[in-house]
N, CA, C and O atoms as a GROMACS GRO file, in nm:
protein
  592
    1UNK      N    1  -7.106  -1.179  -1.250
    1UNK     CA    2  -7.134  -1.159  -1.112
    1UNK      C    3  -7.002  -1.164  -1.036
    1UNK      O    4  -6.921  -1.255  -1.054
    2UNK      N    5  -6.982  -1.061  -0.947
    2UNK     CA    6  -6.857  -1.063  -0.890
    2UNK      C    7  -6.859  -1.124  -0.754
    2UNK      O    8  -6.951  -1.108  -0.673
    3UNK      N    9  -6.741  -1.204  -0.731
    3UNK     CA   10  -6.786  -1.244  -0.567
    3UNK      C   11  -6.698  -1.165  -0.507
    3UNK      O   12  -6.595  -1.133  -0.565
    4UNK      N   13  -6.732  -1.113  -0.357
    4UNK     CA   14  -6.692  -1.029  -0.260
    4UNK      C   15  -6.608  -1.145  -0.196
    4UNK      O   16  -6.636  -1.265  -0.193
    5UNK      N   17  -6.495  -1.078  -0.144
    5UNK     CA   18  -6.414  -1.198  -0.016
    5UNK      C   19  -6.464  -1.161   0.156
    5UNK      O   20  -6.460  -1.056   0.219
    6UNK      N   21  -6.519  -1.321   0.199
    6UNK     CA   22  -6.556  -1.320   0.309
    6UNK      C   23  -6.494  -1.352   0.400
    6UNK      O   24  -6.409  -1.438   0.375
    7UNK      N   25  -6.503  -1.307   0.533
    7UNK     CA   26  -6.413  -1.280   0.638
    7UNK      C   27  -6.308  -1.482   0.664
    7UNK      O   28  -6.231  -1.518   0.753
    8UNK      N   29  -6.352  -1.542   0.564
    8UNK     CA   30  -6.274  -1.670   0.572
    8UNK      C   31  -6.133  -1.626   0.493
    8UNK      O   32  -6.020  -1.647   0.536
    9UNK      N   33  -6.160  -1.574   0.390
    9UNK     CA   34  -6.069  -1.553   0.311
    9UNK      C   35  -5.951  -1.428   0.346
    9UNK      O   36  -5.832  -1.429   0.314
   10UNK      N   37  -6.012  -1.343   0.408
   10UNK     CA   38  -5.910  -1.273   0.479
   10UNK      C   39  -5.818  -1.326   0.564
   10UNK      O   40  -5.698  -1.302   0.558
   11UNK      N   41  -5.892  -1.430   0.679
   11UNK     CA   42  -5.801  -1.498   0.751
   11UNK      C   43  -5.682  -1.576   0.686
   11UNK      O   44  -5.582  -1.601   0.753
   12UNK      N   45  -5.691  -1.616   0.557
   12UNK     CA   46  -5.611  -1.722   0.464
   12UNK      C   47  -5.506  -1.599   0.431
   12UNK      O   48  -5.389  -1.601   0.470
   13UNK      N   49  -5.544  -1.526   0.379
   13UNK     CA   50  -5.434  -1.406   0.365
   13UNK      C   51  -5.342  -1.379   0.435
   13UNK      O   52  -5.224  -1.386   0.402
   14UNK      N   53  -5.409  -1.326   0.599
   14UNK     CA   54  -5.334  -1.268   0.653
   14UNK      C   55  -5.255  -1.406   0.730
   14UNK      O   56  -5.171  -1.363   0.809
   15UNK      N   57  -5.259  -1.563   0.728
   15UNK     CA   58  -5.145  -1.628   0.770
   15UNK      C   59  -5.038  -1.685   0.656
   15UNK      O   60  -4.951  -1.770   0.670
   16UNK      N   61  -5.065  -1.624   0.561
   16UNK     CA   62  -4.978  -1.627   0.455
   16UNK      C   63  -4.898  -1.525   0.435
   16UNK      O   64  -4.796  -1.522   0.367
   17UNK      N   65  -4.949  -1.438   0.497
   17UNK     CA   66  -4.797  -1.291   0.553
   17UNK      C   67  -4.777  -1.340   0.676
   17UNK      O   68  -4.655  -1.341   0.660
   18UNK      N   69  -4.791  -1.389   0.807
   18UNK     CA   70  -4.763  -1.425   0.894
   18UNK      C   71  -4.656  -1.536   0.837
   18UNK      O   72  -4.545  -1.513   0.884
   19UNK      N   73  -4.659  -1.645   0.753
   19UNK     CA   74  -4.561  -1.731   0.730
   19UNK      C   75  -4.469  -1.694   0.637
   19UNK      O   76  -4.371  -1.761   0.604
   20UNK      N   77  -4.503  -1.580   0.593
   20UNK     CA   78  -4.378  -1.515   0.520
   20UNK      C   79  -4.281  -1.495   0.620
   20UNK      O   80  -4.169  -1.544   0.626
   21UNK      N   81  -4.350  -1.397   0.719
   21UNK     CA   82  -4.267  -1.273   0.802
   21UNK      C   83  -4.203  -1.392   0.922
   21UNK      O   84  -4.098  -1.357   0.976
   22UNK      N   85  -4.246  -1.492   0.953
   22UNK     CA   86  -4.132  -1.590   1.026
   22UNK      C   87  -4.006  -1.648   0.941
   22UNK      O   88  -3.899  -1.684   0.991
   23UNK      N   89  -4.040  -1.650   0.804
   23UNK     CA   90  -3.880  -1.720   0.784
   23UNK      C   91  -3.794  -1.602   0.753
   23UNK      O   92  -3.679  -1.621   0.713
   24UNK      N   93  -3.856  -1.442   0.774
   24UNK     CA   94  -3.753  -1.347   0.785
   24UNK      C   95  -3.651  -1.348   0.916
   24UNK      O   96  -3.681  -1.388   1.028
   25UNK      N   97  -3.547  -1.303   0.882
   25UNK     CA   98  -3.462  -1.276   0.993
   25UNK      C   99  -3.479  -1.130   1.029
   25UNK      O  100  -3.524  -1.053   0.944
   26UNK      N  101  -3.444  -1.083   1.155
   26UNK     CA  102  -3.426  -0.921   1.164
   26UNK      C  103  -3.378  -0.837   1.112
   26UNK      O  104  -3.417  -0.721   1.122
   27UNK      N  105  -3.245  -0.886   1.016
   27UNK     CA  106  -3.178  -0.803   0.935
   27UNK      C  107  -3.184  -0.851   0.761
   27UNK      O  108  -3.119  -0.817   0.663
   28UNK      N  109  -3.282  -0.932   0.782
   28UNK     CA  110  -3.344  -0.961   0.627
   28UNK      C  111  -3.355  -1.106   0.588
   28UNK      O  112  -3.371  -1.200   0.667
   29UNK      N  113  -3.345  -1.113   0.474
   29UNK     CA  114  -3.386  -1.275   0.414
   29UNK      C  115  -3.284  -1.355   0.497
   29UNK      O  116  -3.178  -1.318   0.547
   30UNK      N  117  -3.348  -1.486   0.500
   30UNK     CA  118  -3.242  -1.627   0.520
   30UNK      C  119  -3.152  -1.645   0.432
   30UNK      O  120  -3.147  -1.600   0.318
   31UNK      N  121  -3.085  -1.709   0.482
   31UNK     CA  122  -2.957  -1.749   0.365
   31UNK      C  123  -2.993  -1.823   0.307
   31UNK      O  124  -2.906  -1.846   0.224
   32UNK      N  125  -3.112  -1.914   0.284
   32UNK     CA  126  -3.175  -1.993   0.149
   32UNK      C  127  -3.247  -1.926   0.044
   32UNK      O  128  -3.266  -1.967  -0.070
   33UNK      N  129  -3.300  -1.776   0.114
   33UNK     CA  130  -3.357  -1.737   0.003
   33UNK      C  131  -3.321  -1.650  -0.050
   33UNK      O  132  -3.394  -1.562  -0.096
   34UNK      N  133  -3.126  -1.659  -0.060
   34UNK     CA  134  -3.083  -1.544  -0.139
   34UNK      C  135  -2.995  -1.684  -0.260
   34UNK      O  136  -2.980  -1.806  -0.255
   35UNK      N  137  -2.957  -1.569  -0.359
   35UNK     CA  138  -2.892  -1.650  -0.469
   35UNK      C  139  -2.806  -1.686  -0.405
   35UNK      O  140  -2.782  -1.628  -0.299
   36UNK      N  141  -2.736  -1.784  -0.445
   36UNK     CA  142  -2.607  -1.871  -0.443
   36UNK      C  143  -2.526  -1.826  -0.521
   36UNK      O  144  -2.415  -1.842  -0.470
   37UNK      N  145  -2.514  -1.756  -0.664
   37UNK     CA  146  -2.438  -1.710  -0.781
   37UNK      C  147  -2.402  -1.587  -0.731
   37UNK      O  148  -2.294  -1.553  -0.781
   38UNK      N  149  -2.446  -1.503  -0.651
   38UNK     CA  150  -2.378  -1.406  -0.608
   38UNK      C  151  -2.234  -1.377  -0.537
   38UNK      O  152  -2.192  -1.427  -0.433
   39UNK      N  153  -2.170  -1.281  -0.624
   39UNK     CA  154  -2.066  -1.273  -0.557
   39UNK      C  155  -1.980  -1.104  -0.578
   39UNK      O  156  -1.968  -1.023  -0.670
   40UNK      N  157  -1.935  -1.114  -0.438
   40UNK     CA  158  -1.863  -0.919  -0.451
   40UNK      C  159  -1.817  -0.895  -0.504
   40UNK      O  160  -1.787  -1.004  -0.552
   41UNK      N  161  -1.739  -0.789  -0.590
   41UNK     CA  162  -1.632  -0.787  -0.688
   41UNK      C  163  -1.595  -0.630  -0.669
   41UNK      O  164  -1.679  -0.542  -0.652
   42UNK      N  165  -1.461  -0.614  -0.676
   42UNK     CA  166  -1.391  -0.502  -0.642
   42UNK      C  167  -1.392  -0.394  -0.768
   42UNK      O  168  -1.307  -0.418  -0.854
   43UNK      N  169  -1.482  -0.273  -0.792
   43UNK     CA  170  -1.524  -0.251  -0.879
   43UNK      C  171  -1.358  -0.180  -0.920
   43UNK      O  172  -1.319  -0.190  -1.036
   44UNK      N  173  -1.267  -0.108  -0.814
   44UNK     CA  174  -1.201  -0.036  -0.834
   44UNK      C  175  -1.031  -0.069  -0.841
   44UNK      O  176  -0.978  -0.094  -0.733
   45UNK      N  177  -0.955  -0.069  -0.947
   45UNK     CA  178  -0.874  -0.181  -0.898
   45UNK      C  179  -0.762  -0.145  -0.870
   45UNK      O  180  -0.730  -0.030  -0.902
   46UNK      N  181  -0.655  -0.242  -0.792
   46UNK     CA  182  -0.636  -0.257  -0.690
   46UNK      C  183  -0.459  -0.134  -0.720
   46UNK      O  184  -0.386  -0.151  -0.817
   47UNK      N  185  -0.442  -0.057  -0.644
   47UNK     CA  186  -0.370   0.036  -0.607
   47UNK      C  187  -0.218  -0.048  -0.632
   47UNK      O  188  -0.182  -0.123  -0.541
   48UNK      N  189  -0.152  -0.037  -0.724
   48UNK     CA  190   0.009  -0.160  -0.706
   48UNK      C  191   0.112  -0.013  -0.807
   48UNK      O  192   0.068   0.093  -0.852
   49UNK      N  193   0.231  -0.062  -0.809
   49UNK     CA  194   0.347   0.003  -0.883
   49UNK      C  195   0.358  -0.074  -1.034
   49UNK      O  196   0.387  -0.194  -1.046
   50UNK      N  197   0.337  -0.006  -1.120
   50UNK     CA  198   0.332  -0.038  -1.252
   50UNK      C  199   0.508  -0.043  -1.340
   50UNK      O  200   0.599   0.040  -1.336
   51UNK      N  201   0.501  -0.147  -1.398
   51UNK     CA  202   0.673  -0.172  -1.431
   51UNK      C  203   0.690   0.016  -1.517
   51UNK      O  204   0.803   0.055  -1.545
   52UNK      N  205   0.605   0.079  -1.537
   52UNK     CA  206   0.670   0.218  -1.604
   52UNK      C  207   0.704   0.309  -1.492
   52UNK      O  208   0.766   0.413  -1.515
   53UNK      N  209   0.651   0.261  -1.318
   53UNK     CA  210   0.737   0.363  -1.262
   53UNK      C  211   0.870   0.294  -1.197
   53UNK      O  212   0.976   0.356  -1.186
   54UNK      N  213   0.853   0.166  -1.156
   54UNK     CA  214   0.925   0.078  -1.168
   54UNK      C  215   1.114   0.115  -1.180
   54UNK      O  216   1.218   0.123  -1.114
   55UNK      N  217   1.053   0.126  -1.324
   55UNK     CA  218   1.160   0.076  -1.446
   55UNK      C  219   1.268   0.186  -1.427
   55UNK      O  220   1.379   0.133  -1.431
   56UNK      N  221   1.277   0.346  -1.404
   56UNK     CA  222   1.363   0.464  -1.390
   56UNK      C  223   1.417   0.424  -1.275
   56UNK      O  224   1.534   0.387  -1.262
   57UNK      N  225   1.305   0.434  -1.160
   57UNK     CA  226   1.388   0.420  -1.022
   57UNK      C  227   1.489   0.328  -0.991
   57UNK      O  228   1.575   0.350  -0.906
   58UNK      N  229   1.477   0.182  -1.086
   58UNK     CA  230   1.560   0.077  -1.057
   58UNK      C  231   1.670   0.100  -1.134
   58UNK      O  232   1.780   0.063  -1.093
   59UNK      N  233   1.653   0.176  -1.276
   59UNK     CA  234   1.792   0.225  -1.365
   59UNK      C  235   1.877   0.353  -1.278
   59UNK      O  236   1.994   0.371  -1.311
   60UNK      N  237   1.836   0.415  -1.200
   60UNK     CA  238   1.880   0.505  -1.145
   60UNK      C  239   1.972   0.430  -1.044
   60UNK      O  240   2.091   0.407  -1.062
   61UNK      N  241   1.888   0.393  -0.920
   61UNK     CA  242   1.943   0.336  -0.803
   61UNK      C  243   2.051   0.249  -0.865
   61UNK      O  244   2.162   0.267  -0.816
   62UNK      N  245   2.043   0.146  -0.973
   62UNK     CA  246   2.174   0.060  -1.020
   62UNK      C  247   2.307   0.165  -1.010
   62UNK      O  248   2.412   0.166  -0.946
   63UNK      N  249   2.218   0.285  -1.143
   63UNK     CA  250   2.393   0.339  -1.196
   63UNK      C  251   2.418   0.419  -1.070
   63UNK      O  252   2.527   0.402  -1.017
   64UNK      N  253   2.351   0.487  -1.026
   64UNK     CA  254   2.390   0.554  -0.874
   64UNK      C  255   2.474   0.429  -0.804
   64UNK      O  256   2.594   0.458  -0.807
   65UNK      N  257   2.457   0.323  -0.753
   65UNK     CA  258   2.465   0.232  -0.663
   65UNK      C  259   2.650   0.210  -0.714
   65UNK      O  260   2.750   0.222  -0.644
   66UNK      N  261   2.637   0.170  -0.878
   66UNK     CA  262   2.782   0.108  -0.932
   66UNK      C  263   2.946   0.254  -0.948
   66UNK      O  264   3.069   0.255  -0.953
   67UNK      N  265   2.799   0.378  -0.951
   67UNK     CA  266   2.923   0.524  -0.968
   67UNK      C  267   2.992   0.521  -0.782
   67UNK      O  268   3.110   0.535  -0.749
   68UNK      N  269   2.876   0.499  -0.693
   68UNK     CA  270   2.904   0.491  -0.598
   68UNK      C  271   3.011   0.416  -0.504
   68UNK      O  272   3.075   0.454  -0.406
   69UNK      N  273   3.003   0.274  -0.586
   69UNK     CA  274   3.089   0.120  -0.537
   69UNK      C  275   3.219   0.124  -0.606
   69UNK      O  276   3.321   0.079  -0.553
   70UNK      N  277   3.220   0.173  -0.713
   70UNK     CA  278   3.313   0.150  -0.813
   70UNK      C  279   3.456   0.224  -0.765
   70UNK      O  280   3.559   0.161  -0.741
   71UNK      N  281   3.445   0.346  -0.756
   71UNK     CA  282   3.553   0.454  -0.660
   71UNK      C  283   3.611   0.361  -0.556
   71UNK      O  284   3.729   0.326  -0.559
   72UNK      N  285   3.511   0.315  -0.448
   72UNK     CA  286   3.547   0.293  -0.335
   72UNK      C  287   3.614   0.180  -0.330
   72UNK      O  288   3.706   0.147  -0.255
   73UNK      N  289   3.541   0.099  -0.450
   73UNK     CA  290   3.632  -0.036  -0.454
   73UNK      C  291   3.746  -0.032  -0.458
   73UNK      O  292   3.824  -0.067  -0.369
   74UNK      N  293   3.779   0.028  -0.602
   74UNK     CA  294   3.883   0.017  -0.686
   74UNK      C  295   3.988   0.130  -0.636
   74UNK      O  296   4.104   0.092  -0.646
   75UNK      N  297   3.972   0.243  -0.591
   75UNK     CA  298   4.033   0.369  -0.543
   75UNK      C  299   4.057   0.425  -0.698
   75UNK      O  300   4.168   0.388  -0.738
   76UNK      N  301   3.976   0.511  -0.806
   76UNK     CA  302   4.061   0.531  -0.897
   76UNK      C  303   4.068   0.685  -0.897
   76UNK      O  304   3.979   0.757  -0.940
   77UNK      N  305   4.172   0.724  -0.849
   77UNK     CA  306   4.271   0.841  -0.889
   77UNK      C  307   4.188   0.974  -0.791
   77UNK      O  308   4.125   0.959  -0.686
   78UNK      N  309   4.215   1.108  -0.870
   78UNK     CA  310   4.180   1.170  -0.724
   78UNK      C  311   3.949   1.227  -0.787
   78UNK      O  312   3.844   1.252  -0.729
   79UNK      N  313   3.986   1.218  -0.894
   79UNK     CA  314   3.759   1.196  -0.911
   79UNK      C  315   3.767   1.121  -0.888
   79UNK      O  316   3.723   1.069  -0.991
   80UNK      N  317   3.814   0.966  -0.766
   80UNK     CA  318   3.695   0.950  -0.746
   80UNK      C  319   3.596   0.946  -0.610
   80UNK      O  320   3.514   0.854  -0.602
   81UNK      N  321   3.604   1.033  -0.519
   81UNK     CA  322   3.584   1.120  -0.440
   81UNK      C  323   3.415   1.160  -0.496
   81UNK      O  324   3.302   1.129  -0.458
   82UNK      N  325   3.471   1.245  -0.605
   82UNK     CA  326   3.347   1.324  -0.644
   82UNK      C  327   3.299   1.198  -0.715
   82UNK      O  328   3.220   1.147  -0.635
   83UNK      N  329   3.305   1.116  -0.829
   83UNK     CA  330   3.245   1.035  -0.885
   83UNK      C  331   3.141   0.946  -0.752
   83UNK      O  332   3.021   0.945  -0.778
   84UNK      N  333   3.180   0.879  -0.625
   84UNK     CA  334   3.131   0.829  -0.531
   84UNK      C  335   3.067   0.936  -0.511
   84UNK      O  336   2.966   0.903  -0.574
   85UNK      N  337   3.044   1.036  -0.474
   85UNK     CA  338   2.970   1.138  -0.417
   85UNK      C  339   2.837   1.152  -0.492
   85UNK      O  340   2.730   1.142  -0.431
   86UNK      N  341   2.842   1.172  -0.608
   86UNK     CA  342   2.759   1.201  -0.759
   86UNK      C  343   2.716   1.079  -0.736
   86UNK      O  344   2.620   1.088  -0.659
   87UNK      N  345   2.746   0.935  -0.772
   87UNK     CA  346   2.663   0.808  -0.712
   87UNK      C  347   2.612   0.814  -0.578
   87UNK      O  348   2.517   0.737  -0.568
   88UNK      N  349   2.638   0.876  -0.465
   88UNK     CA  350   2.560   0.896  -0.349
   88UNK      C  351   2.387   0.965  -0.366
   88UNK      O  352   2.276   0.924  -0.336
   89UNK      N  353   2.427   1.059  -0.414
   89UNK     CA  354   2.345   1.184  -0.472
   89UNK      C  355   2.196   1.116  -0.523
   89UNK      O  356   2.080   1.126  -0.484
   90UNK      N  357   2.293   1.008  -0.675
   90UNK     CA  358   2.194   0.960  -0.765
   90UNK      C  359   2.094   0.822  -0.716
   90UNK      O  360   1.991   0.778  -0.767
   91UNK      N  361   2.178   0.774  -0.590
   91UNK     CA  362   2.144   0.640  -0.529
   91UNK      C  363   1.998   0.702  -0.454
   91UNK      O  364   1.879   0.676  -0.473
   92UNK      N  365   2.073   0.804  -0.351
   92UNK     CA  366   1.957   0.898  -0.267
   92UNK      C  367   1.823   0.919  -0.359
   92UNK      O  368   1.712   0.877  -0.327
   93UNK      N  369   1.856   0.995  -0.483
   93UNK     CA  370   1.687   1.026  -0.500
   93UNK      C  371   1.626   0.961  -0.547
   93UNK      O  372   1.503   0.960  -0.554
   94UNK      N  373   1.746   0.853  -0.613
   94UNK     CA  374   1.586   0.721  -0.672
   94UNK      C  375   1.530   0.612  -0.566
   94UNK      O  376   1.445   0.526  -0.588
   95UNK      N  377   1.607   0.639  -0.434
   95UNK     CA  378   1.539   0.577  -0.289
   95UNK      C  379   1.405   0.672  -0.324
   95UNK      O  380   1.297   0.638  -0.372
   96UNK      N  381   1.464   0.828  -0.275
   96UNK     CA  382   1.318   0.917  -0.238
   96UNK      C  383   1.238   0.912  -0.333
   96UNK      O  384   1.122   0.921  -0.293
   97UNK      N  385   1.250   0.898  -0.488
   97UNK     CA  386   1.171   0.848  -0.584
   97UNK      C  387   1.103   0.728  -0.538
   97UNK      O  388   0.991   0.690  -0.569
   98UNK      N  389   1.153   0.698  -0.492
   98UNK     CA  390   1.060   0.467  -0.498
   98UNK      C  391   0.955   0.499  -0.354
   98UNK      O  392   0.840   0.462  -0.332
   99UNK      N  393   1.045   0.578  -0.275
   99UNK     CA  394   0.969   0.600  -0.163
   99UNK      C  395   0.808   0.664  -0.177
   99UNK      O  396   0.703   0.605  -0.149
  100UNK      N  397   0.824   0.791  -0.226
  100UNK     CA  398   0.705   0.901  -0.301
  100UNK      C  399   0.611   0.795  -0.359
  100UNK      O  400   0.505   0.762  -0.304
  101UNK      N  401   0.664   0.738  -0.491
  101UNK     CA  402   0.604   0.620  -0.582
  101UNK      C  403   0.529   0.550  -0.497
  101UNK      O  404   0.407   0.564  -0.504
  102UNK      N  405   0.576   0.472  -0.412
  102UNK     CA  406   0.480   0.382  -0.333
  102UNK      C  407   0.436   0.428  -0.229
  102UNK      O  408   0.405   0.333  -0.158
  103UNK      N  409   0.405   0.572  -0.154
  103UNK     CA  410   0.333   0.618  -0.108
  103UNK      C  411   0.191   0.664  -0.156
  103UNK      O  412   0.082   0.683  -0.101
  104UNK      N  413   0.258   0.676  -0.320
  104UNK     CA  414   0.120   0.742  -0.390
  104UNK      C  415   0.010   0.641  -0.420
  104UNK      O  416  -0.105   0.678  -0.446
  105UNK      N  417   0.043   0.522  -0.415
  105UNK     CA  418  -0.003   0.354  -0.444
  105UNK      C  419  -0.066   0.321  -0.292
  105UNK      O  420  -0.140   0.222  -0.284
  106UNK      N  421  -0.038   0.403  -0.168
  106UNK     CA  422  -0.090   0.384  -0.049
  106UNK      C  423   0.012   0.268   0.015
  106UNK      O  424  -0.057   0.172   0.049
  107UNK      N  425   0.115   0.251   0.036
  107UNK     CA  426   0.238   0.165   0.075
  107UNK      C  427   0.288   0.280   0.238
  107UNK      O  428   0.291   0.401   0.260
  108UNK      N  429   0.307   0.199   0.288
  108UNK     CA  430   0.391   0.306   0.402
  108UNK      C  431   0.510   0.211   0.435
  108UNK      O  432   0.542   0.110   0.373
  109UNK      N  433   0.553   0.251   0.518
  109UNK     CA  434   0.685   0.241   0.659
  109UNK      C  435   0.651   0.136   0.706
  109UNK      O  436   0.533   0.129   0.741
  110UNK      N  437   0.742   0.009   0.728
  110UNK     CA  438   0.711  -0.113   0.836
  110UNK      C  439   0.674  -0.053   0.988
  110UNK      O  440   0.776  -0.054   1.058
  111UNK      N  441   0.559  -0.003   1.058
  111UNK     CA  442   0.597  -0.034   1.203
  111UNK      C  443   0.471   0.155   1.213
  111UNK      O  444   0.418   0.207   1.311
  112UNK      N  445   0.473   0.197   1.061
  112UNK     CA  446   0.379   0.337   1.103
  112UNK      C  447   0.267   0.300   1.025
  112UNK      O  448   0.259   0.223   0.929
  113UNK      N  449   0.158   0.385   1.100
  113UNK     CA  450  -0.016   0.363   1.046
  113UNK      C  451  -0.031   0.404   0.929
  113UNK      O  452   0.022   0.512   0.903
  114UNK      N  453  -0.088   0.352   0.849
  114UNK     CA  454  -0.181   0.356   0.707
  114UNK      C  455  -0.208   0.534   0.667
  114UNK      O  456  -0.208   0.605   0.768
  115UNK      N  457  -0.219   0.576   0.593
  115UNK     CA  458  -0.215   0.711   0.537
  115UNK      C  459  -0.383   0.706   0.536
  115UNK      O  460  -0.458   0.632   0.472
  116UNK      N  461  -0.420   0.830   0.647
  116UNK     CA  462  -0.545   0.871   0.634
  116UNK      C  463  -0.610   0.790   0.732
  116UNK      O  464  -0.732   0.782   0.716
  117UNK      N  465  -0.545   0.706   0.862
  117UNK     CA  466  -0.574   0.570   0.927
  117UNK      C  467  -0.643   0.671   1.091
  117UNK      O  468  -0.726   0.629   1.172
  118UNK      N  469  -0.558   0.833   1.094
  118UNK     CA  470  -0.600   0.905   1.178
  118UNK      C  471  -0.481   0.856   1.297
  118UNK      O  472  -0.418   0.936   1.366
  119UNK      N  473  -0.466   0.717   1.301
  119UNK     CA  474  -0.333   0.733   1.394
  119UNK      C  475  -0.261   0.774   1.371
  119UNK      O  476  -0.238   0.828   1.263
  120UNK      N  477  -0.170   0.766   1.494
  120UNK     CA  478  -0.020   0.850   1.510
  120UNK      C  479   0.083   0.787   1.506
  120UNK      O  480   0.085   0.674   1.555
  121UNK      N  481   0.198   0.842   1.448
  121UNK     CA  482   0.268   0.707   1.420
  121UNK      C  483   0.399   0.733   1.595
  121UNK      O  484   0.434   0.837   1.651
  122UNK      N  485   0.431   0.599   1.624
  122UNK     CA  486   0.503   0.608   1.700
  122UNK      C  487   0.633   0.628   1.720
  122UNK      O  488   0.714   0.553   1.667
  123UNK      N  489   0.676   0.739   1.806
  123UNK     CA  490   0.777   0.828   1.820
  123UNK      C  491   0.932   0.708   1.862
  123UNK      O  492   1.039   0.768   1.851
  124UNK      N  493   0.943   0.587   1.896
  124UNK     CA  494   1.071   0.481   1.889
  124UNK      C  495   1.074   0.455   1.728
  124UNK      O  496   1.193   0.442   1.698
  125UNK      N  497   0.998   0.443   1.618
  125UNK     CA  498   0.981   0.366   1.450
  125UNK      C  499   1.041   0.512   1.430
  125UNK      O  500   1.161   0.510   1.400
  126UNK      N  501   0.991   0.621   1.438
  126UNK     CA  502   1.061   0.734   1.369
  126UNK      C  503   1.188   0.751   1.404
  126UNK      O  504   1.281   0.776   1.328
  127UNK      N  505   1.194   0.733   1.557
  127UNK     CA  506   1.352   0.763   1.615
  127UNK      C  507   1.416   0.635   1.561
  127UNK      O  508   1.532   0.670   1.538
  128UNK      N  509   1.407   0.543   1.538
  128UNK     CA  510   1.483   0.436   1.455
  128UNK      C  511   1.513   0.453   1.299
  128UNK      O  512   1.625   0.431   1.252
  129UNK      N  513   1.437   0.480   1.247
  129UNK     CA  514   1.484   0.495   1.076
  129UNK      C  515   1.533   0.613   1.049
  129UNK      O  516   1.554   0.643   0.931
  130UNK      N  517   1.576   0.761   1.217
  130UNK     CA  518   1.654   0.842   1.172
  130UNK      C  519   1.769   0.781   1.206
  130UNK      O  520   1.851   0.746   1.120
  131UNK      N  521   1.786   0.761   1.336
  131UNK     CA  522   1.964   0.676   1.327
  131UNK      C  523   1.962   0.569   1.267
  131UNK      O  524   2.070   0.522   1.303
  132UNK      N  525   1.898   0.466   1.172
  132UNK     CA  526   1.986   0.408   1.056
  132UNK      C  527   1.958   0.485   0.991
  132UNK      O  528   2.067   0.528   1.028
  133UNK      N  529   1.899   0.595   0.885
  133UNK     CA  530   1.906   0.668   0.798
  133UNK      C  531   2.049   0.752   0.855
  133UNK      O  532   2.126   0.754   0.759
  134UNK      N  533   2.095   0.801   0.940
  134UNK     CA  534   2.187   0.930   0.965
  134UNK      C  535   2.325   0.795   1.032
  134UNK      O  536   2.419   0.850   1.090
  135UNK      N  537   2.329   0.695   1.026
  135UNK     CA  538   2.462   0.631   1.046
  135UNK      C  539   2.512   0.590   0.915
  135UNK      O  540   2.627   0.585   0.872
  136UNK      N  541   2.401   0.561   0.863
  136UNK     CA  542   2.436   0.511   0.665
  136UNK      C  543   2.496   0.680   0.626
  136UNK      O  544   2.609   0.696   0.580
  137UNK      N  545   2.439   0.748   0.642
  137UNK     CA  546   2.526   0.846   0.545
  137UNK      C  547   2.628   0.890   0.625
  137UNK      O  548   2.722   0.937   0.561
  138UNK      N  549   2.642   0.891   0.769
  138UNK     CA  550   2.791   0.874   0.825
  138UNK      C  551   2.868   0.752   0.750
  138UNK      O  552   2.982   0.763   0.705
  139UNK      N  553   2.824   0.687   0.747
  139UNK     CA  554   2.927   0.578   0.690
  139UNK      C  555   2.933   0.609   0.534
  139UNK      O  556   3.027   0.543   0.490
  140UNK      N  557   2.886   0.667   0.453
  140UNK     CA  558   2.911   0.690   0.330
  140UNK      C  559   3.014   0.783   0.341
  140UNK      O  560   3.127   0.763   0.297
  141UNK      N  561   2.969   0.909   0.411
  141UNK     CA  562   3.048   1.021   0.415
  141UNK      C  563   3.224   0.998   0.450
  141UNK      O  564   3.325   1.038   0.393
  142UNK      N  565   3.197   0.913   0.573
  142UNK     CA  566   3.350   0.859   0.592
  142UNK      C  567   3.394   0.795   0.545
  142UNK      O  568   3.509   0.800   0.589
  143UNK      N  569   3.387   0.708   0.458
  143UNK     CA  570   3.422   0.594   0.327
  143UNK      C  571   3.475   0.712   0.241
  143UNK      O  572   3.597   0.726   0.238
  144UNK      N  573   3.395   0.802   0.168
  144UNK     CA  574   3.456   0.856   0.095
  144UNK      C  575   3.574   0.981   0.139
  144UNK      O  576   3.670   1.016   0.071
  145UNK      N  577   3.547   1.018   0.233
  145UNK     CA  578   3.659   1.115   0.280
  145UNK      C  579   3.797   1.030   0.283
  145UNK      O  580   3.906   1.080   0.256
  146UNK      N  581   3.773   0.855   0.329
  146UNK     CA  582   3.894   0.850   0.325
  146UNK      C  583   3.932   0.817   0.185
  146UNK      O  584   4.009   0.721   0.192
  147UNK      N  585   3.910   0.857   0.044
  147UNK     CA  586   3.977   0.827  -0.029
  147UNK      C  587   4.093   0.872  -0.096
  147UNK      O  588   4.185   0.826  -0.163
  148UNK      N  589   4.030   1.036  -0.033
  148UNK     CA  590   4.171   1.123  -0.025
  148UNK      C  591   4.289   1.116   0.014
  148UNK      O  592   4.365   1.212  -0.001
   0.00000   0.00000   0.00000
């Protein structure tokens, strides 16, 4: 024999979704009735410079840096003009190497917006890292001219 539910038993129901739906919040469960063991984790990882690209740019920039110093120090004979020059050269592209490198890693410029950030970067940070970029190679350029 089956028993039917009578209008008592409905009422028992429906304040047992009523006392559900108060300890909801508007944007979902309480913070008691979620796990505690949960936690975020960065599925994708994390964007850095790996010692294999590392490793050229810093062998470069050295011997560039020492073909470069070495002339100027020492003054030796009339290469070394061109020897400093050829270390200028080799110093330069393993900068623009390291530079590229850690752009591709998402790295920028002290003082300009994030790549893809939609800002603009500001026109005093650019006009600054061209005159120290363009007084450094005045000053290289004239260092070595005078060795002649």
């Amino acid at each position: 024999m089956a028993m039917e539910a009578g209008p008592r038993d409905r009422e028992q129901g429906r304040r047992d979704v009523a006392d559900s739906a108060s300890r909801l919040s508007p944007d979902g469960p309480d913070e008691q009735d979620v796990i505690a063991d949960e936690v975020e984790v960065e599925l994708r990882p994390q964007r850095r410079l790996r010692i294999w690209q590392l490793a050229p740019i810093v062998m470069l920039a050295a011997v560039g840096s020492l073909m470069f110093a070495f002339p100027l120090a020492f003054g030796t004979g009339d290469g070394g003009a061109v020897v400093a020059m050829l270390g200028l050269l080799i110093s330069c592209c393993a900068a623009g190497w390291g530079v590229m490198a850690a752009r591709r890693v998402g790295h920028t410029w002290p003082g300009l917006p994030a790549r893809g950030s939609g800002e603009r970067p500001d026109w005093r940070v650019i006009a600054l890292y061209v005159g120290v970029g363009a007084a450094l190679v005045a000053l290289a350029v004239w260092r070595v001219a005078r060795l002649r």
